[in-house]
C-alpha positions as CSV (number, residue, x, y, z in Angstrom):
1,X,3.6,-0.4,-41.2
2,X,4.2,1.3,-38.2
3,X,7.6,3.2,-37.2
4,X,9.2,2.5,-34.3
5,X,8.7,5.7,-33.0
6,X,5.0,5.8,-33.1
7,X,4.8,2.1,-32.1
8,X,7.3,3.2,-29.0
9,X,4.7,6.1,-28.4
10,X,1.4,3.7,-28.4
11,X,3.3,1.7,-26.1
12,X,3.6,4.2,-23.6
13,X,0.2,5.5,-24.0
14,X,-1.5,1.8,-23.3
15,X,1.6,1.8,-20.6
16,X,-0.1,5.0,-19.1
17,X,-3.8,3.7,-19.1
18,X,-3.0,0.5,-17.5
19,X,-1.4,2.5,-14.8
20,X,-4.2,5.5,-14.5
21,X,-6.7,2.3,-14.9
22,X,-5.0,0.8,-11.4
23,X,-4.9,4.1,-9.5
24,X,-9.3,4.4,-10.4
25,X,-9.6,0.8,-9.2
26,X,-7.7,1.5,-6.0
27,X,-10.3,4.2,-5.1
28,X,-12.8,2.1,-6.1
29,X,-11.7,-0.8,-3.6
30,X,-11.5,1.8,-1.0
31,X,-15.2,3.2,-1.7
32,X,-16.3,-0.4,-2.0
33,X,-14.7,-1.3,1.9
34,X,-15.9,2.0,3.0
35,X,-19.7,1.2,1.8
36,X,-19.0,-2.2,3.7
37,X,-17.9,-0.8,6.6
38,X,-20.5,1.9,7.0
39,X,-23.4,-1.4,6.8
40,X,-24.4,0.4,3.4
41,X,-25.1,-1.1,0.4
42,X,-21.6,-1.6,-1.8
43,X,-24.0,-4.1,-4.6
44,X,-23.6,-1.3,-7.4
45,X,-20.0,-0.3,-6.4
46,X,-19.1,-3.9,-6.4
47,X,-20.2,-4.1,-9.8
48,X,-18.5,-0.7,-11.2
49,X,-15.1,-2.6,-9.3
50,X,-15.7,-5.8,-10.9
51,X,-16.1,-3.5,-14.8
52,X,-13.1,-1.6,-14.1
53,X,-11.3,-5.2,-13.2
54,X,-12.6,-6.4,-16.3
55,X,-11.7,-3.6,-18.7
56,X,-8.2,-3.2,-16.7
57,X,-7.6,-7.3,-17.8
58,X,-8.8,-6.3,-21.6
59,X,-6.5,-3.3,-21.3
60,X,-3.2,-5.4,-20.3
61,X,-3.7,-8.1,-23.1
62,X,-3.9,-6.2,-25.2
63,X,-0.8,-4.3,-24.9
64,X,0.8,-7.4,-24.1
65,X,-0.7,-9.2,-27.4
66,X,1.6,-10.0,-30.0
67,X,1.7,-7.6,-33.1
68,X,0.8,-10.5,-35.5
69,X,2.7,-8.7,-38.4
70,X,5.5,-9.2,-36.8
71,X,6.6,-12.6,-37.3
């Protein structure tokens, strides 16, 4: 079992990568418009924004997931 305080502490940690993993993706939207607007190719940058999305969704369920030993 864990104690609250440690549980309060992985909270805040997840809490902190959610918000770190926004902030990356921001910059990656930007680089990805830039690369559009510039007539470059943004194919592989779209793809690294699309990841981070991806990882960023993973990330938020599961801090948001029910603690199934807690019922």
């Amino acid at each position: 079992m864990i104690h609250p305080e440690q549980e309060q502490s992985m909270l805040a940690l997840a809490d902190r990568h959610i918000a770190e993993a926004k902030d990356r993706i921001a910059v990656q939207q930007k680089r990805v418009q830039d690369r559009q607007r510039k007539g470059a190719d943004s194919s592989q940058s779209e793809k690294l924004l699309r990841n981070m999305q991806n990882i960023l969704q993973s990330f938020t369920q599961h801090r948001f997931q029910p603690d199934p030993t807690r019922a």
